[in-house]
C-alpha distance (Angstrom), angle and dihedral (degrees) to the residues before:
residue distance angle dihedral
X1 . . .
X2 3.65 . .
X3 4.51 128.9 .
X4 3.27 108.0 -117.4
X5 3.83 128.9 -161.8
X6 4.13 107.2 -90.5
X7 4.11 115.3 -70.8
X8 3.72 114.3 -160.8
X9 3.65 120.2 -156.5
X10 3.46 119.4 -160.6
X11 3.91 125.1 -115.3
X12 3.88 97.0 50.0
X13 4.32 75.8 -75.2
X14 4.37 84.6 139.4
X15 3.46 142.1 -106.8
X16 4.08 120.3 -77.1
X17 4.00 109.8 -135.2
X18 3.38 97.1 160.9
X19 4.13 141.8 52.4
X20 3.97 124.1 -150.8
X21 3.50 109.0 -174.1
X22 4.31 132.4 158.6
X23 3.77 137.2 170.9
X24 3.75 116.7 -90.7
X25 3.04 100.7 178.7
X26 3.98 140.1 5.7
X27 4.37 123.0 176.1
X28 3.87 79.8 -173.3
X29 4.20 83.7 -133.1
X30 3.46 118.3 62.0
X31 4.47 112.1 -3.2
X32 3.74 142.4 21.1
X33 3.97 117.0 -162.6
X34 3.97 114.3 -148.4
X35 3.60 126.2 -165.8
X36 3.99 113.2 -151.1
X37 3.83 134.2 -177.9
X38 4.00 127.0 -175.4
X39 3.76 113.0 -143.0
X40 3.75 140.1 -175.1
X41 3.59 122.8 -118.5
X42 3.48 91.8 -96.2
X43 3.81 86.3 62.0
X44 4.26 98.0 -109.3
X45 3.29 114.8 148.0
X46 4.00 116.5 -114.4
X47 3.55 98.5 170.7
X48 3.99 150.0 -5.0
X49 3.86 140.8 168.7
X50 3.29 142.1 135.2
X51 3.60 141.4 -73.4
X52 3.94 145.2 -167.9
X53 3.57 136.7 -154.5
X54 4.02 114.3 -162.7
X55 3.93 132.6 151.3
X56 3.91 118.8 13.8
X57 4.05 93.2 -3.3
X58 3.85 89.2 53.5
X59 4.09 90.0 43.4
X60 4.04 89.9 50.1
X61 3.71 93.8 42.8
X62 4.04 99.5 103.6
X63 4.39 90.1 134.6
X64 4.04 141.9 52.1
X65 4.02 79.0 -128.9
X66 3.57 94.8 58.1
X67 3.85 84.0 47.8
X68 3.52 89.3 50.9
X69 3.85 96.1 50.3
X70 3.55 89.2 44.0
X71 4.10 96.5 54.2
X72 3.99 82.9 45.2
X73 3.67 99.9 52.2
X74 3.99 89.7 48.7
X75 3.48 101.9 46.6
X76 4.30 83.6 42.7
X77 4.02 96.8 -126.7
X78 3.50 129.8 128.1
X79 4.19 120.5 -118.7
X80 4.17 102.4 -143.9
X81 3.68 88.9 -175.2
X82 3.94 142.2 -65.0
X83 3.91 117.1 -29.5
X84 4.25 109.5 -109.1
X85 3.73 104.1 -172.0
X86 3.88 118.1 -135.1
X87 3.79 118.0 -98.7
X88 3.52 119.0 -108.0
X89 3.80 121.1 -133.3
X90 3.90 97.5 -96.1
X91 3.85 80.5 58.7
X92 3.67 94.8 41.5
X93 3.87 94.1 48.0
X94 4.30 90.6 44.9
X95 4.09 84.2 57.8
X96 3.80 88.9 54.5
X97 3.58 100.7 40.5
X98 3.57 112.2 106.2
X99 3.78 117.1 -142.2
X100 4.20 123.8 -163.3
């Protein structure tokens, strides 16, 4: 998953800070199929579909972070950097637990 720079979606629906996105599908010749969703930060999901890469995309598509890009530049957001999840409070409380 990768942060992404704020989506709003209209209708008090949320803001997408975060893409999810995996191969479907790859002929390893001539397409790849992605599936994507945008989700807030508390992980709903705002919005999915599908995508495919064919002809000089597919050709030039030798990395995940050229997949990445690619998703990105379709769907017109912005990827910040990778997604780090927030701790939970078991995680939280080992950090501040003090051992001899």
């Amino acid at each position: 998953m990768k942060s992404i720079q704020p989506v709003v979606f209209p209708l008090n629906l949320g803001t997408a800070t975060i893409l999810n996105a995996y191969c479907i599908s790859d002929n390893l010749s001539t397409s790849a199929s992605f599936y994507y969703t945008l989700l807030s930060d508390t992980q709903v999901q705002l919005s999915q579909g599908n995508l495919v890469m064919i002809g000089d995309d597919y050709i030039a598509y030798e990395t995940n972070q050229y997949a990445w890009d690619w998703i990105a530049k379709q769907i017109d957001v912005t990827i910040t950097g990778e997604y780090v999840p927030p701790q939970t409070p078991s995680e939280i409380n080992q950090q501040n637990t003090i051992t001899p």
